[in-house]
PDB file with one MODEL, atoms N, CA, C and O in Angstrom:
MODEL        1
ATOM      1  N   UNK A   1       0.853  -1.175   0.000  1.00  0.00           N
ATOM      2  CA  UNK A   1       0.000   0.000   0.000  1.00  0.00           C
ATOM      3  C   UNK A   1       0.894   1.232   0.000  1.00  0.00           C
ATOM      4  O   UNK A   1       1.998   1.307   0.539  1.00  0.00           O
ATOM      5  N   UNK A   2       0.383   2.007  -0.551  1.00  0.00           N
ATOM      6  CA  UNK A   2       1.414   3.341  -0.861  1.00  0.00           C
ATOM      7  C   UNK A   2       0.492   4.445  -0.222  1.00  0.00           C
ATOM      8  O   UNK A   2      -0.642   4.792  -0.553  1.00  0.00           O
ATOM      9  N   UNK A   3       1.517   5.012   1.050  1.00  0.00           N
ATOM     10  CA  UNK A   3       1.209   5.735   1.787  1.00  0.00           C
ATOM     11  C   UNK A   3       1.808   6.778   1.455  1.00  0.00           C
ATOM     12  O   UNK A   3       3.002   6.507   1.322  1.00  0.00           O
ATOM     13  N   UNK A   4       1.575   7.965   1.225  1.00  0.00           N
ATOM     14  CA  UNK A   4       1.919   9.763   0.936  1.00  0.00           C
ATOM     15  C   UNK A   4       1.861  10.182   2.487  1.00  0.00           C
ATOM     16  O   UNK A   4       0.791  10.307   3.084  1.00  0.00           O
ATOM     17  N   UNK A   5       3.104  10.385   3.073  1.00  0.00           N
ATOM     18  CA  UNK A   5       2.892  11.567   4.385  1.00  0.00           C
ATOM     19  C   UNK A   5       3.328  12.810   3.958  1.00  0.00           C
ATOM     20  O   UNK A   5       3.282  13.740   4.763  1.00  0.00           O
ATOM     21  N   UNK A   6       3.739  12.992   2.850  1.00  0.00           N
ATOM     22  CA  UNK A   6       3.665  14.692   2.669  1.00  0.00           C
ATOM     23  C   UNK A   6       2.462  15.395   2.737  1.00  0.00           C
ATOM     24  O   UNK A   6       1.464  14.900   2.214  1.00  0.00           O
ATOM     25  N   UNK A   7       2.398  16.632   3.387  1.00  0.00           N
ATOM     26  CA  UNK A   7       1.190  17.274   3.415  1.00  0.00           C
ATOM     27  C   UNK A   7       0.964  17.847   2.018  1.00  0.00           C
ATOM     28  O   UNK A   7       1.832  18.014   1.162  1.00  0.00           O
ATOM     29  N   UNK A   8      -0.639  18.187   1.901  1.00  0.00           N
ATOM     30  CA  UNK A   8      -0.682  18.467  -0.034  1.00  0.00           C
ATOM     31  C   UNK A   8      -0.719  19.993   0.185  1.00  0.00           C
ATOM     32  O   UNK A   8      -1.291  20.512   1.144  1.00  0.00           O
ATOM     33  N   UNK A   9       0.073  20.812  -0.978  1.00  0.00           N
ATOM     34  CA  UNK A   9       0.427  21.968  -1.350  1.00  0.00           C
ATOM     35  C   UNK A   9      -0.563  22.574  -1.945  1.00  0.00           C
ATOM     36  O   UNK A   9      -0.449  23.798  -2.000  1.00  0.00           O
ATOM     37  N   UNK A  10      -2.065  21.834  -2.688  1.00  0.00           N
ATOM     38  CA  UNK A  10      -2.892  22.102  -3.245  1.00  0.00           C
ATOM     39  C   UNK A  10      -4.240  22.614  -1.944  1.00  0.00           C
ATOM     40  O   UNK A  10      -5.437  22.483  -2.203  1.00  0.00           O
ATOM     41  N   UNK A  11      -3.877  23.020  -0.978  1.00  0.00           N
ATOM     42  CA  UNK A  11      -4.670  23.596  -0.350  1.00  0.00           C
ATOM     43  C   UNK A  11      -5.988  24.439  -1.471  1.00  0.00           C
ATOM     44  O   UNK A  11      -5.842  24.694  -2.666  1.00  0.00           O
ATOM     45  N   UNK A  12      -6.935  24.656  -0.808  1.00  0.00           N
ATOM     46  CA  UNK A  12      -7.962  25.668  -1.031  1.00  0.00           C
ATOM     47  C   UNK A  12      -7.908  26.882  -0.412  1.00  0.00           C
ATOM     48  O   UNK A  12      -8.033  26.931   0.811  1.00  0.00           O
ATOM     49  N   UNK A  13      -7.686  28.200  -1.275  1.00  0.00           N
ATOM     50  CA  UNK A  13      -7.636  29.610  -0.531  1.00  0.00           C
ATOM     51  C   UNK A  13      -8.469  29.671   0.912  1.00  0.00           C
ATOM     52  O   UNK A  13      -9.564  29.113   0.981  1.00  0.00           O
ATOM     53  N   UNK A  14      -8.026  30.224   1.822  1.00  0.00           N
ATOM     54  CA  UNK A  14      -8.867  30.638   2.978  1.00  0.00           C
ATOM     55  C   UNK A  14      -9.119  32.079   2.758  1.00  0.00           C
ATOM     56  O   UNK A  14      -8.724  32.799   1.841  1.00  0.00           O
ATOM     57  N   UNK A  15     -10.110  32.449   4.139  1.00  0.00           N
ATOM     58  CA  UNK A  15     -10.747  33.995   3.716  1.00  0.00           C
ATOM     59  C   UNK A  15      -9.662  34.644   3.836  1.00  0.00           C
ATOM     60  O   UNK A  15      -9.447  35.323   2.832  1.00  0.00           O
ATOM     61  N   UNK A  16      -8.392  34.792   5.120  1.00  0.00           N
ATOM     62  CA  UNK A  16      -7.320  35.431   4.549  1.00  0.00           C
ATOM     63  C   UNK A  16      -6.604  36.027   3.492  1.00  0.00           C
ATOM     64  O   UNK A  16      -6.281  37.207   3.354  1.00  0.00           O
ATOM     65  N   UNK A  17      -6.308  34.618   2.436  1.00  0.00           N
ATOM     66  CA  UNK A  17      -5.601  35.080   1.395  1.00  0.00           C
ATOM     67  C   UNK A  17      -6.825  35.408   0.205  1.00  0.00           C
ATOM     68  O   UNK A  17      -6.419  35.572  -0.945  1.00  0.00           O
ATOM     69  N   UNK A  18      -8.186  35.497   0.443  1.00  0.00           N
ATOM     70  CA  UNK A  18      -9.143  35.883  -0.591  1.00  0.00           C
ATOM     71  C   UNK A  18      -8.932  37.603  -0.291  1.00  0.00           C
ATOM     72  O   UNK A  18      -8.977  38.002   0.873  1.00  0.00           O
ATOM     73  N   UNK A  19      -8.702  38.564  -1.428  1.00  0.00           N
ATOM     74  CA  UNK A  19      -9.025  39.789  -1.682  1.00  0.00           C
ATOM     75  C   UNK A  19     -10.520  40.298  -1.229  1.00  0.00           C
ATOM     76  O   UNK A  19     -11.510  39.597  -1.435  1.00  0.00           O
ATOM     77  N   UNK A  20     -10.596  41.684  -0.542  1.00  0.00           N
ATOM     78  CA  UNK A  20     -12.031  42.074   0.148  1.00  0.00           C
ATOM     79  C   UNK A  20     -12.593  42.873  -1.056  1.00  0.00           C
ATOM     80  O   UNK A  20     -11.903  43.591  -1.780  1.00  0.00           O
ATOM     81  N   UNK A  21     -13.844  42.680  -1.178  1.00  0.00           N
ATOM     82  CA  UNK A  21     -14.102  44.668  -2.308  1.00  0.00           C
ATOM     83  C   UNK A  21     -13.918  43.487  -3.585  1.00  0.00           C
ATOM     84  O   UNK A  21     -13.302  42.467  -3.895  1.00  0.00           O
ATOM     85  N   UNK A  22     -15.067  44.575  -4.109  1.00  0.00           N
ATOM     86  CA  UNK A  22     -15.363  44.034  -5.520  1.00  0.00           C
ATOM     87  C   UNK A  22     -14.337  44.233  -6.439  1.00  0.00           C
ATOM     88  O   UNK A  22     -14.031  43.426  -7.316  1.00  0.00           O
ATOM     89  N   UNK A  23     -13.649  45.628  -6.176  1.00  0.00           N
ATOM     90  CA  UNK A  23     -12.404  45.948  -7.530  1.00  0.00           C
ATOM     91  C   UNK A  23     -10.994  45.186  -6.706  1.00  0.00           C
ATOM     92  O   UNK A  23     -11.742  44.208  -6.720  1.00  0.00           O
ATOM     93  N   UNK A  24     -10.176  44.878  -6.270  1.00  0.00           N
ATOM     94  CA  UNK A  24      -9.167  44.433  -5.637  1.00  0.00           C
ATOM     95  C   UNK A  24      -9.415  42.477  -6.033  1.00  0.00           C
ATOM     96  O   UNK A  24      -8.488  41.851  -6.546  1.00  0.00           O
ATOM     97  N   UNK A  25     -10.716  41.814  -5.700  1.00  0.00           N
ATOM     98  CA  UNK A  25     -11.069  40.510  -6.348  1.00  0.00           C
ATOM     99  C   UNK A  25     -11.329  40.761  -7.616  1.00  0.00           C
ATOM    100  O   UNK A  25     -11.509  39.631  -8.069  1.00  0.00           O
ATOM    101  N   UNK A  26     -11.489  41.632  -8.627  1.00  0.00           N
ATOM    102  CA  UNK A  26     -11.735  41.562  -9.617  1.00  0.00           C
ATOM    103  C   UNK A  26     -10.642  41.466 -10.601  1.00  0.00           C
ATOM    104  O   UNK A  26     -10.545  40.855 -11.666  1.00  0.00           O
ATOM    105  N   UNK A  27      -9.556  42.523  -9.707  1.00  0.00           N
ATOM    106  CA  UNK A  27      -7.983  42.844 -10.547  1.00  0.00           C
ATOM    107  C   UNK A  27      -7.385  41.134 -10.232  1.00  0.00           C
ATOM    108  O   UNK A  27      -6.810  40.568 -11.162  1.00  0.00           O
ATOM    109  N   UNK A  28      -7.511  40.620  -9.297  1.00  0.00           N
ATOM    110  CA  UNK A  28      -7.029  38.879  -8.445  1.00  0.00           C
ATOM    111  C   UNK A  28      -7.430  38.178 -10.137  1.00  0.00           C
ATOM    112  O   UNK A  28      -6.719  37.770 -11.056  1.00  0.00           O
ATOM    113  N   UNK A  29      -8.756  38.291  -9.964  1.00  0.00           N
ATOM    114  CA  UNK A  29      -8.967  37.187 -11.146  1.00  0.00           C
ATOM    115  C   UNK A  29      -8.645  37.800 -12.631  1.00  0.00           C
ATOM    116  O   UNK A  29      -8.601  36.936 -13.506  1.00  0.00           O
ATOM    117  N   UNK A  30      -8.461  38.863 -12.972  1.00  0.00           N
ATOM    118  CA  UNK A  30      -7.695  39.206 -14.219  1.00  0.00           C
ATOM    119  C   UNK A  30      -6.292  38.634 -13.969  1.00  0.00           C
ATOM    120  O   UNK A  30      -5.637  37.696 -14.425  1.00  0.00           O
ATOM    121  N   UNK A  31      -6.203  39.098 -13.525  1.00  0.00           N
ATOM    122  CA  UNK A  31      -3.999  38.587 -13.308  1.00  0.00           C
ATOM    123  C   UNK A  31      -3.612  36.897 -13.444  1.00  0.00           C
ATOM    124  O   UNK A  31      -2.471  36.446 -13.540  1.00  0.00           O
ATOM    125  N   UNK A  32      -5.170  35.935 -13.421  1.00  0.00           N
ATOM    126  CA  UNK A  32      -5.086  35.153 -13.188  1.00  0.00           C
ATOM    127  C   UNK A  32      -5.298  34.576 -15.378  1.00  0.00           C
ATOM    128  O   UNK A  32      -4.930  33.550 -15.950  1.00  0.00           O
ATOM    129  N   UNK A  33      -5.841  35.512 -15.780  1.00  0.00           N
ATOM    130  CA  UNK A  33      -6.435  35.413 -17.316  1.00  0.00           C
ATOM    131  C   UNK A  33      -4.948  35.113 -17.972  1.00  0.00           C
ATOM    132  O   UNK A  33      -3.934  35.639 -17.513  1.00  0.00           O
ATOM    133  N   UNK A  34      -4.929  33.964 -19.398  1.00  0.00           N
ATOM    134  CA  UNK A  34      -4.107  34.170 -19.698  1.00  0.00           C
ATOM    135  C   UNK A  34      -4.151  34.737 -21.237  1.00  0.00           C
ATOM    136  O   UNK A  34      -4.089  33.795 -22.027  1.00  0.00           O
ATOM    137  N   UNK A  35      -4.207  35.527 -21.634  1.00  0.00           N
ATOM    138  CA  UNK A  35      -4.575  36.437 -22.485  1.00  0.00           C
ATOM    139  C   UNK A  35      -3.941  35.795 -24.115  1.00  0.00           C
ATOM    140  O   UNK A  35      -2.956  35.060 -24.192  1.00  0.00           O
ATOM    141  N   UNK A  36      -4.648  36.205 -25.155  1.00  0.00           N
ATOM    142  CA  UNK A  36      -4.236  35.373 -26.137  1.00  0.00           C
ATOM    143  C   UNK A  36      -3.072  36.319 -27.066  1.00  0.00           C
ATOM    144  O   UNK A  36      -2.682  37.353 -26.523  1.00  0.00           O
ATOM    145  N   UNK A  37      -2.561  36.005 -28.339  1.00  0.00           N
ATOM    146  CA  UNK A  37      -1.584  37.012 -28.725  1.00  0.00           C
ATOM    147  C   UNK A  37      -2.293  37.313 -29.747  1.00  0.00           C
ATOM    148  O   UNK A  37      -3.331  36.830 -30.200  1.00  0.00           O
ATOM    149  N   UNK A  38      -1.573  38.235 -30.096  1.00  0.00           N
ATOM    150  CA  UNK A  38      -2.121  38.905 -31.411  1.00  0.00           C
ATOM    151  C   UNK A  38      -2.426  38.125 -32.522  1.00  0.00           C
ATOM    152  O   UNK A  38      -3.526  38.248 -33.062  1.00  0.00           O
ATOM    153  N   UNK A  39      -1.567  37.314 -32.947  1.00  0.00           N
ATOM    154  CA  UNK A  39      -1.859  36.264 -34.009  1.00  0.00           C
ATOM    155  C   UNK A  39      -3.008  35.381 -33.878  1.00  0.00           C
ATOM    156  O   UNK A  39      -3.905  35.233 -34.708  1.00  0.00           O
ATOM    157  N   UNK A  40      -2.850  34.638 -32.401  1.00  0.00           N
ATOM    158  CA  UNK A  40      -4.279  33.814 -31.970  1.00  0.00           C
ATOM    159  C   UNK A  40      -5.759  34.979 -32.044  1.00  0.00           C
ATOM    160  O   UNK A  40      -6.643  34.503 -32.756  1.00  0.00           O
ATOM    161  N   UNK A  41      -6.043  36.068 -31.565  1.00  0.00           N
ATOM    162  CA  UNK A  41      -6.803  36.820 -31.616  1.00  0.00           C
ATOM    163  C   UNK A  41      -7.366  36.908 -33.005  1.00  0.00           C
ATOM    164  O   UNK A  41      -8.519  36.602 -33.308  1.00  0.00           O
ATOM    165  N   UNK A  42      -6.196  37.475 -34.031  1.00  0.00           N
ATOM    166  CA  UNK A  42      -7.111  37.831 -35.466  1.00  0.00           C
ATOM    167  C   UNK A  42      -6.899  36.671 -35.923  1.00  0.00           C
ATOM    168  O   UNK A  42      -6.220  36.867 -36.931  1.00  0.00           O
ATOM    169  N   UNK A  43      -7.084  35.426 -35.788  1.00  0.00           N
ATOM    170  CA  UNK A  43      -7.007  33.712 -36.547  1.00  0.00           C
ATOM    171  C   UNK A  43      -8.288  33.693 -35.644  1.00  0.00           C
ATOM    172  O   UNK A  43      -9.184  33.140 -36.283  1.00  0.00           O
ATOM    173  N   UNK A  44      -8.588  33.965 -34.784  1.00  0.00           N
ATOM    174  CA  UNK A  44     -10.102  33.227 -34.224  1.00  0.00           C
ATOM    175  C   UNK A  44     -11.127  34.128 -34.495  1.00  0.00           C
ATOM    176  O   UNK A  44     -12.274  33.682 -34.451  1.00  0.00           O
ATOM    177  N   UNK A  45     -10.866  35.938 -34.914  1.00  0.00           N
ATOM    178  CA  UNK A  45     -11.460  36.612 -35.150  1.00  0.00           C
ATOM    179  C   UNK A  45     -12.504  36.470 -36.629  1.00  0.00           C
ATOM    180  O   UNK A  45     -13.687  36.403 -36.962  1.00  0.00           O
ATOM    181  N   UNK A  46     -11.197  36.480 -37.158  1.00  0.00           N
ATOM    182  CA  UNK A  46     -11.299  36.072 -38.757  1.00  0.00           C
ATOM    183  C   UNK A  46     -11.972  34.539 -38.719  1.00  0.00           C
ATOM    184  O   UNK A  46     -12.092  34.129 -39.873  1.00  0.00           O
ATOM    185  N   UNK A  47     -12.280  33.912 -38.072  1.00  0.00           N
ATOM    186  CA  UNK A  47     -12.671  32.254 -38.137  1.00  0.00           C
ATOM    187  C   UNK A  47     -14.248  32.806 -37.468  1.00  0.00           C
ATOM    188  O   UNK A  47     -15.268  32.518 -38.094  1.00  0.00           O
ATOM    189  N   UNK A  48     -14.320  33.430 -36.456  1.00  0.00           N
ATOM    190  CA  UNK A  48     -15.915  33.706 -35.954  1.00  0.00           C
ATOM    191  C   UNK A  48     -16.207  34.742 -37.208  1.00  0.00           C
ATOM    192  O   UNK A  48     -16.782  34.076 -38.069  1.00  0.00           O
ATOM    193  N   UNK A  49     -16.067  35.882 -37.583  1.00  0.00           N
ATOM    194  CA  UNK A  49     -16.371  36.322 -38.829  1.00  0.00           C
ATOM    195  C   UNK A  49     -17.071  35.168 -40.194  1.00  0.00           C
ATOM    196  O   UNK A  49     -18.200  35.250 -40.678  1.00  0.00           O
ATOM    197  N   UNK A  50     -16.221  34.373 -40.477  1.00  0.00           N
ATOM    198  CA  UNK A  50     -16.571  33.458 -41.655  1.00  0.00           C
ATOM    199  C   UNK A  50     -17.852  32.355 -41.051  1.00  0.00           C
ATOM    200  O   UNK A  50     -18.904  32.080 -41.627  1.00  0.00           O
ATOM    201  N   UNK A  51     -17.384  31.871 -39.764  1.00  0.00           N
ATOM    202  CA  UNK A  51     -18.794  31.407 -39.349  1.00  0.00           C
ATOM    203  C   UNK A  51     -19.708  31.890 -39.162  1.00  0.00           C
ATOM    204  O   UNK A  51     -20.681  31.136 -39.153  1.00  0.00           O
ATOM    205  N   UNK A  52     -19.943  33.199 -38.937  1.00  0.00           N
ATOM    206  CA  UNK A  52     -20.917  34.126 -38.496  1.00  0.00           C
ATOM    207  C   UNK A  52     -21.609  34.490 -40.364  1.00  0.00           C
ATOM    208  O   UNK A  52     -22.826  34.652 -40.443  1.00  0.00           O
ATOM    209  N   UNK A  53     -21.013  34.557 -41.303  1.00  0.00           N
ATOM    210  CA  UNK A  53     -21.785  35.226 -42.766  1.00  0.00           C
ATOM    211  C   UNK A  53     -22.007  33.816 -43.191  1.00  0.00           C
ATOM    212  O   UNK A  53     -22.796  33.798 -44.135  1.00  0.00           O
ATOM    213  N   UNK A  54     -21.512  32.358 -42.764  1.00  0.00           N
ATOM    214  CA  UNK A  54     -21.884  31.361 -43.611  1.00  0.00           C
ATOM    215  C   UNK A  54     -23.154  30.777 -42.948  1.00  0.00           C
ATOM    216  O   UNK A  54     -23.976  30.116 -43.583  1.00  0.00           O
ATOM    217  N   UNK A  55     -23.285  31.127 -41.338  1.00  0.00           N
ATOM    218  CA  UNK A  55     -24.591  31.024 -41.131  1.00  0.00           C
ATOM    219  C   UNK A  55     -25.860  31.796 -41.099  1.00  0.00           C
ATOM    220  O   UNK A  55     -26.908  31.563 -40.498  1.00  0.00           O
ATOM    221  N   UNK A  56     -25.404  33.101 -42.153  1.00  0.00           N
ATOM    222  CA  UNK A  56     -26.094  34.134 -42.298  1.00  0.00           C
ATOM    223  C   UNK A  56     -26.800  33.860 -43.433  1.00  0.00           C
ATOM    224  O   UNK A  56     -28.029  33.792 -43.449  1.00  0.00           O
ATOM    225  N   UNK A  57     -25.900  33.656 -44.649  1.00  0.00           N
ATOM    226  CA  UNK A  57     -25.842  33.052 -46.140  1.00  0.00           C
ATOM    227  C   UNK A  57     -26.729  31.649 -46.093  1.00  0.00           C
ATOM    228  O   UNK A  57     -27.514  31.570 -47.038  1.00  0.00           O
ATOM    229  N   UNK A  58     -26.751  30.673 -45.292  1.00  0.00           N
ATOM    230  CA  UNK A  58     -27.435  29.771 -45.251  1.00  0.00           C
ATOM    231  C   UNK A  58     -28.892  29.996 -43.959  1.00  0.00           C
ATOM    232  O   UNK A  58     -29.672  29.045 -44.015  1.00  0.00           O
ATOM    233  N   UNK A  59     -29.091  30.551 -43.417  1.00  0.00           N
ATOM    234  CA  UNK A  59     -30.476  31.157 -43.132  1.00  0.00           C
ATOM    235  C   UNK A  59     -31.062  32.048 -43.904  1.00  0.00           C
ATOM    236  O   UNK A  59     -32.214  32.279 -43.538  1.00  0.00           O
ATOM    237  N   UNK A  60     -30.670  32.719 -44.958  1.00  0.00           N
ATOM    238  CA  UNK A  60     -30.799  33.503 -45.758  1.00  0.00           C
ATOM    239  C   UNK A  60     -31.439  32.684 -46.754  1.00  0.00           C
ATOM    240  O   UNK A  60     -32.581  32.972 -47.113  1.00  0.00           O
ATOM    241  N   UNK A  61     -30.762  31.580 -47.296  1.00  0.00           N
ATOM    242  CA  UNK A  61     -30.860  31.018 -48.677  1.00  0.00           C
ATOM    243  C   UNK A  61     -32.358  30.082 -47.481  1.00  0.00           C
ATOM    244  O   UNK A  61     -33.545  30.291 -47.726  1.00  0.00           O
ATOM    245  N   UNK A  62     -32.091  29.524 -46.785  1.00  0.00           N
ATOM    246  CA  UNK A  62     -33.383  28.894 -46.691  1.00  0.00           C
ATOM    247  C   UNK A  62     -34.952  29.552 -46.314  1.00  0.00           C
ATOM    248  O   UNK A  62     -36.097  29.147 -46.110  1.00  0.00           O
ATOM    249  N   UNK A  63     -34.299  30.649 -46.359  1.00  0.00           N
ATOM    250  CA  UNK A  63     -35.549  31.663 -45.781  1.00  0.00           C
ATOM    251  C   UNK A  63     -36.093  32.294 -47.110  1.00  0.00           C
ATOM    252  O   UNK A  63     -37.202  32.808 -47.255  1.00  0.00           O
ATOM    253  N   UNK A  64     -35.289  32.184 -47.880  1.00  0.00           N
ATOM    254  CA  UNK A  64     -35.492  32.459 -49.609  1.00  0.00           C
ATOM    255  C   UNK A  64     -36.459  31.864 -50.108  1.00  0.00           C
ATOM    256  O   UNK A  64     -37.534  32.272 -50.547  1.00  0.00           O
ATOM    257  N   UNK A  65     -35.668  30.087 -49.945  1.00  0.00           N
ATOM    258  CA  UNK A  65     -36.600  28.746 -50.331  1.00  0.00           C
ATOM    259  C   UNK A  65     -37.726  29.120 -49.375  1.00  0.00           C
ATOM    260  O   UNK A  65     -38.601  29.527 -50.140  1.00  0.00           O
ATOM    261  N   UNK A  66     -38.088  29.189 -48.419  1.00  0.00           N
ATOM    262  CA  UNK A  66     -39.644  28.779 -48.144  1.00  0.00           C
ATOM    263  C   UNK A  66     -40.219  29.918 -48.382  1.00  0.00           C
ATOM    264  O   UNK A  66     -41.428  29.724 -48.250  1.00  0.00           O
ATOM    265  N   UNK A  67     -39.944  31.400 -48.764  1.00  0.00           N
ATOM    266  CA  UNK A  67     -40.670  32.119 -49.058  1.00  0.00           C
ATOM    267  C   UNK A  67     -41.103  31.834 -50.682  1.00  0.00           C
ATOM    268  O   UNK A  67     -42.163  32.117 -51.240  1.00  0.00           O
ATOM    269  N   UNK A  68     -40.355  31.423 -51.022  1.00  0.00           N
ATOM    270  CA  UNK A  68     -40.750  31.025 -52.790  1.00  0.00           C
ATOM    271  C   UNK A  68     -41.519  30.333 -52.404  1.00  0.00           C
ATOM    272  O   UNK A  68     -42.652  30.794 -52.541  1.00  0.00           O
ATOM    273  N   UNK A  69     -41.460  28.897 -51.724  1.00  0.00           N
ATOM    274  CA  UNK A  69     -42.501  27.674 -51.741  1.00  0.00           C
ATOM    275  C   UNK A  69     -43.750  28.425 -51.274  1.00  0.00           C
ATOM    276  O   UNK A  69     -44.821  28.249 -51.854  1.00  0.00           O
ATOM    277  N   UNK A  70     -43.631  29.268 -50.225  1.00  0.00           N
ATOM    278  CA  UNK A  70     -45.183  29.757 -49.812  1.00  0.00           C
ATOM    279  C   UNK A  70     -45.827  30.403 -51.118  1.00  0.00           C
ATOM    280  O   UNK A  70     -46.985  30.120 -51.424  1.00  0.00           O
ATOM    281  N   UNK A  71     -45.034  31.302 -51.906  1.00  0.00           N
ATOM    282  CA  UNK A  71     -45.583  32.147 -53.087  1.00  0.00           C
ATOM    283  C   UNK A  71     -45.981  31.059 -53.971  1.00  0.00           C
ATOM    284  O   UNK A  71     -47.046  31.214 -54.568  1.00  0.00           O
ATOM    285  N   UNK A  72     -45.299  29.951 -54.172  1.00  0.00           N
ATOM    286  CA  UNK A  72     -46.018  28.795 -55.177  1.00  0.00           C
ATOM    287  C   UNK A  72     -47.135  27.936 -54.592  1.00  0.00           C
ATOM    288  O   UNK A  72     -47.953  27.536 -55.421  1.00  0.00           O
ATOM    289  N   UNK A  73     -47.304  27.618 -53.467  1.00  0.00           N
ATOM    290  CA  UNK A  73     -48.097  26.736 -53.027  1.00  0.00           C
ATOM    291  C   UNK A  73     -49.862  27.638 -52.911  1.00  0.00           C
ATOM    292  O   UNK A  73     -50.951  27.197 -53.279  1.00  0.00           O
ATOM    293  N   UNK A  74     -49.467  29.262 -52.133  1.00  0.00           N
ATOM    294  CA  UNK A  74     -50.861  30.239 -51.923  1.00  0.00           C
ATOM    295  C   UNK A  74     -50.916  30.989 -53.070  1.00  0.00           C
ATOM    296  O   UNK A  74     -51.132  32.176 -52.828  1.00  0.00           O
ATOM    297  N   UNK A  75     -50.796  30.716 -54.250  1.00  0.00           N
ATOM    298  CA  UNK A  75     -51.074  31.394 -55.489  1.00  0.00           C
ATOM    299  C   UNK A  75     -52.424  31.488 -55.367  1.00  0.00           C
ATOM    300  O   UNK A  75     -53.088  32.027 -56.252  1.00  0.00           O
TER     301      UNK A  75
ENDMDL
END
């Protein structure tokens, strides 16, 4: 059986080391963000852009089709 007596380092924050006040916890959890670079930014920008007009272009085109089908069917 494999026994660990080291104590674990992965503690859970106590109220001590938690920041008081909404702006002081707020700056805590930014510092904690790991922010993307410039290259990753406009590659995912440019990728939500193209998904965003191809599901525009295809609600579009089917909203086309059933308005035709209604104009052919209630003649």
């Amino acid at each position: 059986m494999d026994t660990d007596t080291t104590p674990s380092t992965n503690q859970p924050p106590t109220a001590a080391d938690e920041p008081s006040g909404l702006i002081p916890a707020t700056v805590a959890e930014l510092r904690k963000v790991v922010w993307p670079t410039r290259q990753q930014l406009f590659s995912e920008s440019v990728a939500v852009i193209l998904m965003v007009g191809l599901s525009a272009a295809a609600i579009a085109a089917v909203d086309r089709f059933y308005g035709w089908s209604a104009v052919q069917v209630f003649r």
